[in-house]
PASEBA-1860 file (N, C-alpha, C; in nm, 3 decimals):
! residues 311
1> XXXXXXXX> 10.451/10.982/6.795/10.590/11.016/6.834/10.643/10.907/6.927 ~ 10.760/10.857/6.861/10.823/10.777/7.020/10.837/10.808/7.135 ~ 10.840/10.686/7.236/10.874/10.710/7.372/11.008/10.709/7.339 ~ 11.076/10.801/7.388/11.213/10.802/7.420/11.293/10.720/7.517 ~ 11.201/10.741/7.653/11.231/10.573/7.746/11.168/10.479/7.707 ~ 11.137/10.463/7.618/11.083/10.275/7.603/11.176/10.211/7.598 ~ 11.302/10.252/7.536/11.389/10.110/7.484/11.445/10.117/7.657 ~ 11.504/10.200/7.725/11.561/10.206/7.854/11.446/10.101/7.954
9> XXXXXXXX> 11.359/10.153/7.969/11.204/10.072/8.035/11.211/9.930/7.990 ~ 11.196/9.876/7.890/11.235/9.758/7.842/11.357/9.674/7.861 ~ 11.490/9.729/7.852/11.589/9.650/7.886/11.555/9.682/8.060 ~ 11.541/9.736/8.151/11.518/9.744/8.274/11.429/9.623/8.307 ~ 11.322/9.620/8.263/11.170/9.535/8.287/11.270/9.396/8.239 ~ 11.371/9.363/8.133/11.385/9.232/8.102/11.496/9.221/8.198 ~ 11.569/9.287/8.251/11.674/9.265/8.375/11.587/9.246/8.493 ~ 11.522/9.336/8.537/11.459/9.322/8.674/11.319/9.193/8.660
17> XXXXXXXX> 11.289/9.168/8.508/11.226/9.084/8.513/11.267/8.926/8.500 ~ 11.404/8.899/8.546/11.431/8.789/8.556/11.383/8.704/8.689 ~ 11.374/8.595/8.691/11.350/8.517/8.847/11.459/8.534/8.921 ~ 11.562/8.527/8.910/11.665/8.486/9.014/11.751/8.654/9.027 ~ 11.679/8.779/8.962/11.736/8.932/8.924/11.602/8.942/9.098 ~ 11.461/8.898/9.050/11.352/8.993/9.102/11.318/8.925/9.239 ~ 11.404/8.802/9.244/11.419/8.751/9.434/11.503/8.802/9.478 ~ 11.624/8.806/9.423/11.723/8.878/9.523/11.679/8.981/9.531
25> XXXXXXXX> 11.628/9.092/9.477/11.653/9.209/9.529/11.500/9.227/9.581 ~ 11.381/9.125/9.582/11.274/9.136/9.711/11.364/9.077/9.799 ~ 11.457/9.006/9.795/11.490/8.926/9.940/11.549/9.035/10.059 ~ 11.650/9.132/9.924/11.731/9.208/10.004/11.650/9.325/10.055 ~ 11.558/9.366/10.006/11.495/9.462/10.074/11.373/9.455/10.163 ~ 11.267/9.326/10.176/11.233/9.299/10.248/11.244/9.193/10.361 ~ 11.323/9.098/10.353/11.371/9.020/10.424/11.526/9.023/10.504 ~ 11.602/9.110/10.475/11.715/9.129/10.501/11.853/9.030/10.444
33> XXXXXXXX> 11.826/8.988/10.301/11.880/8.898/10.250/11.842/8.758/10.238 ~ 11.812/8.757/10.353/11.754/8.623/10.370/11.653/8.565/10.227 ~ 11.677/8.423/10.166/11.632/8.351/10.065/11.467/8.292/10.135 ~ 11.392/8.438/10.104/11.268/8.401/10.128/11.207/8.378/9.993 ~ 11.200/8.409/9.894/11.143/8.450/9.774/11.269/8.359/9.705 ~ 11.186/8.245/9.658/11.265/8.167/9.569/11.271/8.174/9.411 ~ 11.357/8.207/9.311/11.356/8.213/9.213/11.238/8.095/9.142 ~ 11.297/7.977/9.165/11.165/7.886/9.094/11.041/7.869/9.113
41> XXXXXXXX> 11.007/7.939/9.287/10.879/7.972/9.283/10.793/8.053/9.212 ~ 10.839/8.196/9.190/10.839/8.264/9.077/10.733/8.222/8.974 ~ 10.637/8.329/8.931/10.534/8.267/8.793/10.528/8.403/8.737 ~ 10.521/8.414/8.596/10.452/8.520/8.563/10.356/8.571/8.545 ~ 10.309/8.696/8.604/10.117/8.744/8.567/10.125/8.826/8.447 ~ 9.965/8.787/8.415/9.927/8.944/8.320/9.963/9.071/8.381 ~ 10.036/9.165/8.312/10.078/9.294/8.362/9.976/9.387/8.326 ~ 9.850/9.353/8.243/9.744/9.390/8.242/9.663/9.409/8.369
49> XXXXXXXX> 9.627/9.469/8.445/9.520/9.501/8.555/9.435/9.616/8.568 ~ 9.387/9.620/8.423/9.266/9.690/8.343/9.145/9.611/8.450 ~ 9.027/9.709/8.450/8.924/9.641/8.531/8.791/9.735/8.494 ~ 8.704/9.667/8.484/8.550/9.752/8.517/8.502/9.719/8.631 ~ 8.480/9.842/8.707/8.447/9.848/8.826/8.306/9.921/8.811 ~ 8.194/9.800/8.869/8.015/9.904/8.841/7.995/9.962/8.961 ~ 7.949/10.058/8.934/7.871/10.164/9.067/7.775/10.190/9.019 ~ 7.653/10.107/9.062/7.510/10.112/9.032/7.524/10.072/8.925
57> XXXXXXXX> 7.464/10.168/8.869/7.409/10.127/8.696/7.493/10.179/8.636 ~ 7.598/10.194/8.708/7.730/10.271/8.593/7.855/10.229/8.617 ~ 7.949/10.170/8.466/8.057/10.075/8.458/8.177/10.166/8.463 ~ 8.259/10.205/8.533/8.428/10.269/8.542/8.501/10.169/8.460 ~ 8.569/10.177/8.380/8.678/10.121/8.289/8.802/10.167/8.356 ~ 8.872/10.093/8.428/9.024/10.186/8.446/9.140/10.100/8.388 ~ 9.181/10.145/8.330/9.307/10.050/8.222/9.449/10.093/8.287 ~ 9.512/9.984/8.335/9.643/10.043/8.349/9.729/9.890/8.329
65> XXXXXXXX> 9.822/9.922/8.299/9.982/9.828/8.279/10.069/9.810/8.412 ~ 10.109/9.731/8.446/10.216/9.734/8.567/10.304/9.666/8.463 ~ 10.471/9.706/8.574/10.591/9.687/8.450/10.616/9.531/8.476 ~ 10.620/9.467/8.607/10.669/9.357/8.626/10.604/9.331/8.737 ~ 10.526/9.212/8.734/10.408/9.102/8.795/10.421/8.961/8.840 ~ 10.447/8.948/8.919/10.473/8.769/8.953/10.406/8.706/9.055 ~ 10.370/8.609/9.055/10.333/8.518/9.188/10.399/8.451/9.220 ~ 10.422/8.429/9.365/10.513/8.351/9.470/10.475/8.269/9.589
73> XXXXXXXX> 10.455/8.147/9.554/10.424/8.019/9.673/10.503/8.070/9.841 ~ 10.443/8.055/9.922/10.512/8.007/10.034/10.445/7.907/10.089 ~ 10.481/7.779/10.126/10.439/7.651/10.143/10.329/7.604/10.072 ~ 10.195/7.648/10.126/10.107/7.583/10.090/9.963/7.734/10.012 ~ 10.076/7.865/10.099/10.000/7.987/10.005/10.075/8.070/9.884 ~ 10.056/8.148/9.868/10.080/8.255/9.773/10.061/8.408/9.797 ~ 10.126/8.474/9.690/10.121/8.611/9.690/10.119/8.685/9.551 ~ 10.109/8.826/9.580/10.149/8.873/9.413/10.243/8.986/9.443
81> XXXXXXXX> 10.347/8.977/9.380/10.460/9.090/9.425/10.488/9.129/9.246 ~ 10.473/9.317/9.282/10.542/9.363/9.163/10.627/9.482/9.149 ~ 10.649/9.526/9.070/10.820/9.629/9.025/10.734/9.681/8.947 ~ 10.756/9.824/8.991/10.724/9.944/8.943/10.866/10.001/8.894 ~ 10.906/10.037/8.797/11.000/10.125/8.749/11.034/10.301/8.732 ~ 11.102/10.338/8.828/11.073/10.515/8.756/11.204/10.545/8.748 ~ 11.215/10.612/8.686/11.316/10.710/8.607/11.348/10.857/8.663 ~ 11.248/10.921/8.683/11.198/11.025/8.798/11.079/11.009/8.926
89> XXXXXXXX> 11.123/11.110/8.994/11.086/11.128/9.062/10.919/11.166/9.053 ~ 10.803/11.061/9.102/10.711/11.071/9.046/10.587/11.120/9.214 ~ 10.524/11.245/9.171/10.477/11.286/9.295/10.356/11.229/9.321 ~ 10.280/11.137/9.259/10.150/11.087/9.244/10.123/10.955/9.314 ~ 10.291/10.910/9.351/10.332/10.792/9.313/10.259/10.651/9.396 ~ 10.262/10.721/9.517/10.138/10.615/9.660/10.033/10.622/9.609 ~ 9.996/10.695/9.572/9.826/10.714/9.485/9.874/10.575/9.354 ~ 9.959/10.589/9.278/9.942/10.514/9.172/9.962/10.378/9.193
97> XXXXXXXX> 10.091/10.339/9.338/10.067/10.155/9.378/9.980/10.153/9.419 ~ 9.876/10.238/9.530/9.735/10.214/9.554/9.662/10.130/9.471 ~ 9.620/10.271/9.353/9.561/10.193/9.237/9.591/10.050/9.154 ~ 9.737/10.049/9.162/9.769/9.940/9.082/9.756/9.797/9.193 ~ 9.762/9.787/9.351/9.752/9.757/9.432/9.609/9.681/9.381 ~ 9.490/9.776/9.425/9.355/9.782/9.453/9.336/9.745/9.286 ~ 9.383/9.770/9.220/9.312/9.707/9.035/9.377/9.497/9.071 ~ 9.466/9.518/9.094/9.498/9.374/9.142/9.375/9.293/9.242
105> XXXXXXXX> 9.402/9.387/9.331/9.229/9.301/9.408/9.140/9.290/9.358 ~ 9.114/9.374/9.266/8.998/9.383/9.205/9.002/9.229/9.062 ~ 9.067/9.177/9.058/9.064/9.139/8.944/9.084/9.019/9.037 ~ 9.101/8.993/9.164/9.131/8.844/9.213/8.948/8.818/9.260 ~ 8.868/8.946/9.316/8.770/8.920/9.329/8.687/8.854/9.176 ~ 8.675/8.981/9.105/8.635/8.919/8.949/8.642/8.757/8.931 ~ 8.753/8.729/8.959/8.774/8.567/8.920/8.707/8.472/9.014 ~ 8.676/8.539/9.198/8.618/8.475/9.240/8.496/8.482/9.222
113> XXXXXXXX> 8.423/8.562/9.180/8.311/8.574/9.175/8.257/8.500/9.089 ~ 8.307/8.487/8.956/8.342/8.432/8.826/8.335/8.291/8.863 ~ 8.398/8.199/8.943/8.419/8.091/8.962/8.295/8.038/9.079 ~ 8.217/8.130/9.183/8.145/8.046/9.266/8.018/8.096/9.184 ~ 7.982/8.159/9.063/7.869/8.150/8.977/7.868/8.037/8.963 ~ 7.975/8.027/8.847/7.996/7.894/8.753/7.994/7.783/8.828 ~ 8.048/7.763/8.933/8.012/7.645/9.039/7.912/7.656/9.151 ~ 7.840/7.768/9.088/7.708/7.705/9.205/7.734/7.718/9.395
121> XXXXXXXX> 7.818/7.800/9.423/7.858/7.839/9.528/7.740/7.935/9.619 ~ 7.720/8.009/9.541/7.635/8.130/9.616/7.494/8.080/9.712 ~ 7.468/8.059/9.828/7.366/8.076/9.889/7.265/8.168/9.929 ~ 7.337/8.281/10.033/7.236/8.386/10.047/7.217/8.495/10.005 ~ 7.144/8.592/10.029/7.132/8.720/9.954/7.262/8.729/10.001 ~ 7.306/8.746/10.098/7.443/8.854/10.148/7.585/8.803/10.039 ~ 7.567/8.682/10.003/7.647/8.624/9.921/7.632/8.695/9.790 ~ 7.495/8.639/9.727/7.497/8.713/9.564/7.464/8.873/9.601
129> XXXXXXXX> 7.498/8.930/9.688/7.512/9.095/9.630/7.633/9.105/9.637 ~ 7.732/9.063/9.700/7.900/9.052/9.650/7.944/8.971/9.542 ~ 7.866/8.843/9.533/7.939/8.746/9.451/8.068/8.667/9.537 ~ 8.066/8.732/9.637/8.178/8.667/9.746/8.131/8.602/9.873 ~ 8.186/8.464/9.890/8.171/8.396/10.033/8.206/8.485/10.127 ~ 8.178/8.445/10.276/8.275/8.494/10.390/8.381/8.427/10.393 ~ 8.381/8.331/10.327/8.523/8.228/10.413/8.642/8.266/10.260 ~ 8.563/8.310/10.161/8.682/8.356/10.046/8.735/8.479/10.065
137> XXXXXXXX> 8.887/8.453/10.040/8.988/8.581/10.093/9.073/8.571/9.936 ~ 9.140/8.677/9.958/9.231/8.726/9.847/9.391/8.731/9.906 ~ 9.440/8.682/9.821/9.576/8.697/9.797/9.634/8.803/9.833 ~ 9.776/8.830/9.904/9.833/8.970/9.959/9.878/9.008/9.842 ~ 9.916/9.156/9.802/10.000/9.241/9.692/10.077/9.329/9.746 ~ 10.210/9.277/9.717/10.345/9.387/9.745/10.398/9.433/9.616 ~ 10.410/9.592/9.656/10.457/9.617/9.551/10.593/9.725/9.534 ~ 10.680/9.743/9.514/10.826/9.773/9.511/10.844/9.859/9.410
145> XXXXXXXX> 10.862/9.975/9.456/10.896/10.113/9.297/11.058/10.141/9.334 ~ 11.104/10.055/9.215/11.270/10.120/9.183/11.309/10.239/9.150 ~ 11.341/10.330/9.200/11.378/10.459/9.173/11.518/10.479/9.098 ~ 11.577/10.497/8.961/11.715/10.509/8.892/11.724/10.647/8.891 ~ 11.713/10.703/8.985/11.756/10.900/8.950/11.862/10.903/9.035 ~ 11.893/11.003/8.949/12.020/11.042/9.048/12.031/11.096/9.121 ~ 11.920/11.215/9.110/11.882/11.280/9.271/11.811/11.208/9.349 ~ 11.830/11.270/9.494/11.733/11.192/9.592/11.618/11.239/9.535
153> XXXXXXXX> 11.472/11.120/9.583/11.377/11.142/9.577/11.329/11.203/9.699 ~ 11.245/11.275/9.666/11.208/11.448/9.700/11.034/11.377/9.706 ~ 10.990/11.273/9.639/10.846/11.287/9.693/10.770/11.230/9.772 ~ 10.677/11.222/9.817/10.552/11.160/9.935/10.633/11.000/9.905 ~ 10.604/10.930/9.984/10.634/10.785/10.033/10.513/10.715/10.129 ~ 10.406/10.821/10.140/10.279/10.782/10.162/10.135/10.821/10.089 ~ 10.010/10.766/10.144/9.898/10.852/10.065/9.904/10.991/10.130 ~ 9.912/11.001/10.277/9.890/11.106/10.361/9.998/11.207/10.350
161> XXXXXXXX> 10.093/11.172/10.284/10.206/11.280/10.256/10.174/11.355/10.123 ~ 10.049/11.320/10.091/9.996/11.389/9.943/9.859/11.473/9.931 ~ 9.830/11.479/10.083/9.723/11.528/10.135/9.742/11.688/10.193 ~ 9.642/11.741/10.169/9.671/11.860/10.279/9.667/11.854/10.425 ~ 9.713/11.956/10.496/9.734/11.957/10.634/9.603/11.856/10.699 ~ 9.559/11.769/10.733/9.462/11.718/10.861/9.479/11.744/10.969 ~ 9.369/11.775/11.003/9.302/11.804/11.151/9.297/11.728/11.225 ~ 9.387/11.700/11.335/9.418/11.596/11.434/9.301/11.492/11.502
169> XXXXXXXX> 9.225/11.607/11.478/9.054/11.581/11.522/9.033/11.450/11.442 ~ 9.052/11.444/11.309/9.030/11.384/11.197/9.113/11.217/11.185 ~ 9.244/11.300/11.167/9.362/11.216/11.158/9.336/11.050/11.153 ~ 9.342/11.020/11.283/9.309/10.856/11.297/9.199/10.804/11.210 ~ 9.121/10.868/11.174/9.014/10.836/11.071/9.030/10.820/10.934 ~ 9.164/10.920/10.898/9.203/10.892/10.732/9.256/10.777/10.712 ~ 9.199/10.705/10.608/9.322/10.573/10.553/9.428/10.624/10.522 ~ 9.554/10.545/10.555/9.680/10.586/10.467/9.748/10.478/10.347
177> XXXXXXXX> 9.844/10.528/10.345/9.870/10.396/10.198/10.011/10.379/10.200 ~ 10.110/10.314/10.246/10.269/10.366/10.251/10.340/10.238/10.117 ~ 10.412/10.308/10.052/10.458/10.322/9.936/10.656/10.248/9.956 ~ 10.633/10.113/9.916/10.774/10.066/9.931/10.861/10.107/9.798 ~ 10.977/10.175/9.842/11.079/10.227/9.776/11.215/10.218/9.755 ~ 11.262/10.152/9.636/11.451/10.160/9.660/11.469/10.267/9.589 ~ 11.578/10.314/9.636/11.634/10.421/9.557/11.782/10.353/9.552 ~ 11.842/10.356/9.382/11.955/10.301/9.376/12.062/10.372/9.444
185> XXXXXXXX> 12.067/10.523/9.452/12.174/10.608/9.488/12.170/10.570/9.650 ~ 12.118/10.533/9.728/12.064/10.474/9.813/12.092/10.328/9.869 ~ 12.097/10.258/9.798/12.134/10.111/9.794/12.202/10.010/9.865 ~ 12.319/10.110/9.905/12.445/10.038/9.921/12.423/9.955/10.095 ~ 12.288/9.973/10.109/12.275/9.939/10.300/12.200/9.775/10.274 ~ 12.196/9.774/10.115/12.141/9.606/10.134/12.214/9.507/10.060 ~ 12.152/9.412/10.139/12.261/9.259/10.100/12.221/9.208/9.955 ~ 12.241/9.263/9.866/12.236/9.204/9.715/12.331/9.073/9.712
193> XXXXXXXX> 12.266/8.901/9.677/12.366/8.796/9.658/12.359/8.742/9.553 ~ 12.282/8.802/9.418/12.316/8.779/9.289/12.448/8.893/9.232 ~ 12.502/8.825/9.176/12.633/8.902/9.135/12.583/8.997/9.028 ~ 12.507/8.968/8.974/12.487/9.079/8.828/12.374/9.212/8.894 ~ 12.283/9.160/8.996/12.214/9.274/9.058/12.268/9.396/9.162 ~ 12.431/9.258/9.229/12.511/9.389/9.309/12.591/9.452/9.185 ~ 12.633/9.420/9.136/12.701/9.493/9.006/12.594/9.597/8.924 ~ 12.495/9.607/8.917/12.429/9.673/8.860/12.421/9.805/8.995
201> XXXXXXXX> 12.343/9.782/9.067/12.331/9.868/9.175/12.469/9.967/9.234 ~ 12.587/9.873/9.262/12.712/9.882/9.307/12.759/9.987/9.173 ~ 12.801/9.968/9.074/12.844/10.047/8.961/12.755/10.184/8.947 ~ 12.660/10.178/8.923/12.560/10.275/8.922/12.544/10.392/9.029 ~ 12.613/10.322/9.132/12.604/10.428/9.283/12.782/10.477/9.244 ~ 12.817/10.417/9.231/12.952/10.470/9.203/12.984/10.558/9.060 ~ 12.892/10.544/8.956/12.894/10.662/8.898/12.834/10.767/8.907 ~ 12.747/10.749/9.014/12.646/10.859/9.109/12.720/10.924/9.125
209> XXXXXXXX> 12.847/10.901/9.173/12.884/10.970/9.319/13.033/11.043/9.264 ~ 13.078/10.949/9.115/13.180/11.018/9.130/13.302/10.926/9.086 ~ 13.269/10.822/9.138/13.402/10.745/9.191/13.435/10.673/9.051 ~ 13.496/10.730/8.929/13.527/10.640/8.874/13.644/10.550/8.876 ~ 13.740/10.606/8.977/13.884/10.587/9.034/13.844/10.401/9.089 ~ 13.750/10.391/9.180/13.715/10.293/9.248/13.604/10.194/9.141 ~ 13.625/10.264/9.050/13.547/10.140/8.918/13.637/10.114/8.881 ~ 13.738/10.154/8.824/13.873/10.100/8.716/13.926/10.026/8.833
217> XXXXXXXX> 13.974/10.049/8.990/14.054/9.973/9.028/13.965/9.855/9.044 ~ 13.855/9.832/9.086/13.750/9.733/9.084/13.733/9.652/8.991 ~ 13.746/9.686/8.900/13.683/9.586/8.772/13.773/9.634/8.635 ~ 13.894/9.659/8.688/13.986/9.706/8.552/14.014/9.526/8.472 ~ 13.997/9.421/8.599/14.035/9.339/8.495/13.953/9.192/8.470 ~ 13.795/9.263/8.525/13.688/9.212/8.521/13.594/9.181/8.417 ~ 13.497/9.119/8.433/13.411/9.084/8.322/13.292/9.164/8.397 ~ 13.163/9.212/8.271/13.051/9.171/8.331/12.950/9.164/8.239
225> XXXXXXXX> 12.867/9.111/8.285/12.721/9.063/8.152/12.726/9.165/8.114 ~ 12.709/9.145/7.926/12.634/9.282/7.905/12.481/9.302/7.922 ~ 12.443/9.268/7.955/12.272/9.242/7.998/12.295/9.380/8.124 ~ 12.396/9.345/8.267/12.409/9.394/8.359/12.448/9.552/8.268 ~ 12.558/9.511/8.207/12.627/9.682/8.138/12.496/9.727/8.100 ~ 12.391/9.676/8.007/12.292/9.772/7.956/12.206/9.815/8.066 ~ 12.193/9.721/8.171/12.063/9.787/8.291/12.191/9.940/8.347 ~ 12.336/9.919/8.372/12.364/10.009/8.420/12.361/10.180/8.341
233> XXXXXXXX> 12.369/10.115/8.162/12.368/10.231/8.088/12.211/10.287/8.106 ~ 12.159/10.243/8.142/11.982/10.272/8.153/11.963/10.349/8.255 ~ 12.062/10.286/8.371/12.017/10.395/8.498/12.088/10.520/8.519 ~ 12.187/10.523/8.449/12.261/10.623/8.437/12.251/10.702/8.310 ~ 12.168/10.722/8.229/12.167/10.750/8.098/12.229/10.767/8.026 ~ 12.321/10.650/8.027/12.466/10.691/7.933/12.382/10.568/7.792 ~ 12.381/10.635/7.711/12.344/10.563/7.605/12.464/10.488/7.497 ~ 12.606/10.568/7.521/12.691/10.488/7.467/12.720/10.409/7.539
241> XXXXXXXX> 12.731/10.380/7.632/12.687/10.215/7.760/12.599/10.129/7.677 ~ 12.505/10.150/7.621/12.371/10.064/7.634/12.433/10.034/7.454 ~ 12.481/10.122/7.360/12.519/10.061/7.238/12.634/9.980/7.248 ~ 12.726/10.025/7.362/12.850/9.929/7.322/12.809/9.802/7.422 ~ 12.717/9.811/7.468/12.705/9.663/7.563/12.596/9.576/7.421 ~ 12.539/9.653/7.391/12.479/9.622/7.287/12.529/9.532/7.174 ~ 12.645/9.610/7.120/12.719/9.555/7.021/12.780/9.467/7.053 ~ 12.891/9.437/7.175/12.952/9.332/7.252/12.874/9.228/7.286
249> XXXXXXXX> 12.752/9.221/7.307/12.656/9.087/7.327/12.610/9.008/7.225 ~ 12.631/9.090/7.098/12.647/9.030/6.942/12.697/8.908/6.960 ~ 12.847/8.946/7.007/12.953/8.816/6.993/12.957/8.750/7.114 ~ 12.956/8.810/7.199/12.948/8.753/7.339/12.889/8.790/7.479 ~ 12.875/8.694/7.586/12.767/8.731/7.664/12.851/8.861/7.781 ~ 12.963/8.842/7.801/13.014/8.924/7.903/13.127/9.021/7.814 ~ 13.136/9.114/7.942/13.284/9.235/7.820/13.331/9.246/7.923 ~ 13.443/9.340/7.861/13.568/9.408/7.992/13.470/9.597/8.052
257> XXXXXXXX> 13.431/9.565/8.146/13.344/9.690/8.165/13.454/9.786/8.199 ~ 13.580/9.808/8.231/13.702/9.931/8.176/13.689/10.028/8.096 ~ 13.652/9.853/7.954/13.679/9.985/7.873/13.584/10.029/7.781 ~ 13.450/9.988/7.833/13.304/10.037/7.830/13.272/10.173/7.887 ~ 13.377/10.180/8.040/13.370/10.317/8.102/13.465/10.409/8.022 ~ 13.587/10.349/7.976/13.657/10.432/7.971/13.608/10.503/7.810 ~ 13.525/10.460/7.740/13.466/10.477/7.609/13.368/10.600/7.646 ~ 13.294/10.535/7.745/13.198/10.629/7.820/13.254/10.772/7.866
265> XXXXXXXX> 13.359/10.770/7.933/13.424/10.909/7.943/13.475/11.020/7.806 ~ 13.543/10.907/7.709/13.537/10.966/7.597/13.438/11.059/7.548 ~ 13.357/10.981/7.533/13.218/11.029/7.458/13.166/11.133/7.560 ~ 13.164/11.106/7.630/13.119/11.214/7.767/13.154/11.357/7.742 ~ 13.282/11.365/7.727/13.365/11.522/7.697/13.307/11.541/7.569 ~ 13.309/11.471/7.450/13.327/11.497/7.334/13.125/11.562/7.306 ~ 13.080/11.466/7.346/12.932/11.511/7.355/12.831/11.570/7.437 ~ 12.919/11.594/7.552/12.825/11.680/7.639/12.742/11.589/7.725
273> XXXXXXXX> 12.755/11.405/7.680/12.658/11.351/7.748/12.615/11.409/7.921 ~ 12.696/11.415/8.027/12.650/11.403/8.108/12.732/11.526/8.197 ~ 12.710/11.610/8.218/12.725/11.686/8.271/12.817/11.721/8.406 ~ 12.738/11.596/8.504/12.789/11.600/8.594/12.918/11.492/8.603 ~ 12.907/11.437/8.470/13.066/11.339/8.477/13.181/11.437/8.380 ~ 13.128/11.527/8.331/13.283/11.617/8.309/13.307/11.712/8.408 ~ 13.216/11.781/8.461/13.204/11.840/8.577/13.333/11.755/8.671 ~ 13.279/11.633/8.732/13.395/11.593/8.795/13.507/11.525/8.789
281> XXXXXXXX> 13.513/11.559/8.648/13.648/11.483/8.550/13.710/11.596/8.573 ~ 13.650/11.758/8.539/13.756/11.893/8.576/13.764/11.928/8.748 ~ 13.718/11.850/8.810/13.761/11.893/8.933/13.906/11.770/9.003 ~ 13.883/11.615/8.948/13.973/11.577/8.946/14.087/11.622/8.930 ~ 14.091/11.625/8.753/14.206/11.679/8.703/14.265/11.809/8.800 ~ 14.213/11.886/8.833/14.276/11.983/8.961/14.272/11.974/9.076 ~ 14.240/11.868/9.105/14.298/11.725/9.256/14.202/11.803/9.351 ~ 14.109/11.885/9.324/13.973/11.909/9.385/13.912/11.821/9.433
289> XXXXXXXX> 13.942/11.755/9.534/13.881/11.629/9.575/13.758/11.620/9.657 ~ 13.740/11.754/9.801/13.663/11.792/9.844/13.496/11.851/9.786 ~ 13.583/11.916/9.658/13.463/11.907/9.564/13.402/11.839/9.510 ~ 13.441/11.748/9.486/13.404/11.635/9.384/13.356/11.549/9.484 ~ 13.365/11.532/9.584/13.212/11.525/9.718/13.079/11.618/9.702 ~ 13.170/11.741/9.702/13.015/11.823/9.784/12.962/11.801/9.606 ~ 13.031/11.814/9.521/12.939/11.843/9.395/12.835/11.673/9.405 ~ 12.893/11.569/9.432/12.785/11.453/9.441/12.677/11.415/9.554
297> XXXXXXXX> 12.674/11.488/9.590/12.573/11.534/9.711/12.513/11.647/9.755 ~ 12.508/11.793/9.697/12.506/11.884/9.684/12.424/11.955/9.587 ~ 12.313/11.957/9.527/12.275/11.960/9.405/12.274/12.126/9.367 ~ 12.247/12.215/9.476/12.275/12.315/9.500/12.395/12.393/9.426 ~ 12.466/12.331/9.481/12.626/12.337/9.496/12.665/12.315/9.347 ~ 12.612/12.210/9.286/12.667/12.175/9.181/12.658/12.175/9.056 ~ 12.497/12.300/9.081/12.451/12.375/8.946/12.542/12.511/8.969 ~ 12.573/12.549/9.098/12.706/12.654/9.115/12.834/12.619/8.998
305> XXXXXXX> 12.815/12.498/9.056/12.970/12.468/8.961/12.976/12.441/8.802 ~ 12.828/12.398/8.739/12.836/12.389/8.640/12.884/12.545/8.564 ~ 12.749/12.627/8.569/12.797/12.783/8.585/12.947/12.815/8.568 ~ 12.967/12.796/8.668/13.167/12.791/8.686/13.242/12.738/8.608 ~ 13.242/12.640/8.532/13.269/12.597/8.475/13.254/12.581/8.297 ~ 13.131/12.655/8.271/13.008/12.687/8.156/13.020/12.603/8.098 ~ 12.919/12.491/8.204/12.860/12.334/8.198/12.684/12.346/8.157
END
């Protein structure tokens, strides 16, 4: 059976997997804009970080995929920074950069180990029962989970927030694991200075919220990639977004995103796509303005109104 998000996951992974898409937005969220993370530094890794890990006489196989993998010089070192993608809200989720974290180390050791065989490195016992020098170190791993929901995320943002209650007694003794997170609905507090990544983010929070008033006056007589239109039809699940940006990139690289939205509203009423955008198309239309707040922030509130409405 198909994945239903694959094709969405894919145009995401080839947007966010650009060089000059996946610095700006490490720059903007860990550096404060600032051009730390240079596009041409940029390399691509295997997104493979499958590993056998032996314990004793017995081999663990753990296979996993990361969505987007790169290495990045700073002067004379390096790093490995990657993009995790979710769609929902995923409760496992510090547990799973852990792993994908720790399968990365694991595979930088492998290679060292791999390499001071083959070159004849190893001296003492303490050496060949690791396969590792003292003076060999590993590379840092950052790793960044994009969140495209429209609700706030609701889960752990650490290992220890996935734990049961600890005993204070205890506490200082547990490892923890803290879990870097954007949330697009969220967004709007960082300095994005690629134009197609604030446009992606920027549009997307604004159909979060409501505002299609402040998209048409914005970009009624604008262009924008359709590359950007399809990452925004992706995060918003408007799928007639993602065909008509689709079809428009046939002939050319940018469209009038107007009247991409204004197609989008069409189809919206006519098909039920999205719920919460006819929802506040009928509170407009009855200059309900107050509502058409609490309903975009309110989630409570705004399964009330569907009800009300027999949405």
């Amino acid at each position: 059976m198909a994945n239903k998000d694959a094709k969405p996951k894919t145009i995401l992974k080839n947007f966010f997997g650009k060089n000059e898409h996946f610095a700006d937005v490490m720059n903007a969220v860990f550096f404060q804009g600032k051009e730390v993370v240079k596009p041409e530094t940029l390399h691509e890794l295997d997104s493979d970080v499958s590993s056998s890990i032996r314990m004793k006489e017995k081999v663990i196989t753990e296979e996993r995929m990361r969505d987007i993998v790169k290495k990045t010089s700073f002067g004379i070192d390096w790093m490995i920074i990657g993009i995790e993608n979710q769609m929902k809200t995923h409760y496992g989720m510090p547990l799973r950069t852990m792993m994908y974290d720790g399968l990365n180390y694991v595979k930088q050791c492998e290679k060292t180990r791999k390499e001071n065989k083959k070159n004849k490195r190893l001296k003492t016992a303490d050496e060949f029962l690791s396969g590792i020098r003292r003076e060999d170190k590993l590379k840092p791993v950052v790793t960044l989970v994009i969140y495209f929901g429209e609700e706030e995320w609701d889960g752990p943002l650490t290992l220890k927030d996935m734990l049961e209650q600890i005993n204070p007694e205890i506490e200082p003794f547990v490892s923890d694991y803290h879990m870097n997170l954007l949330e697009v609905r969220k967004s709007g507090k960082y300095r994005f200075k690629n134009k197609e990544v604030d446009e992606v983010f920027r549009i997307s929070r604004h159909i979060f919220a409501g505002e299609y008033d402040i998209i048409k006056k914005t970009y009624e007589n604008q262009t924008i990639s359709t590359e950007a239109a399809m990452a925004i039809g992706c995060i918003t699940g408007s799928e007639s977004l993602i065909q008509y940006a689709e079809k428009s990139g046939e002939e050319e690289e940018s469209m009038k995103m107007c009247k991409a939205l204004e197609k989008l509203v069409e189809e919206g009423k006519l098909e039920g796509e999205s719920r919460s955008f006819i929802l506040i198309q009928k509170l407009f239309s009855e200059n309900k303005i107050e509502e058409v707040k609490r309903v975009s922030e309110d989630k409570a509130y705004r399964e009330e109104m569907y009800e009300k409405y027999g949405l």
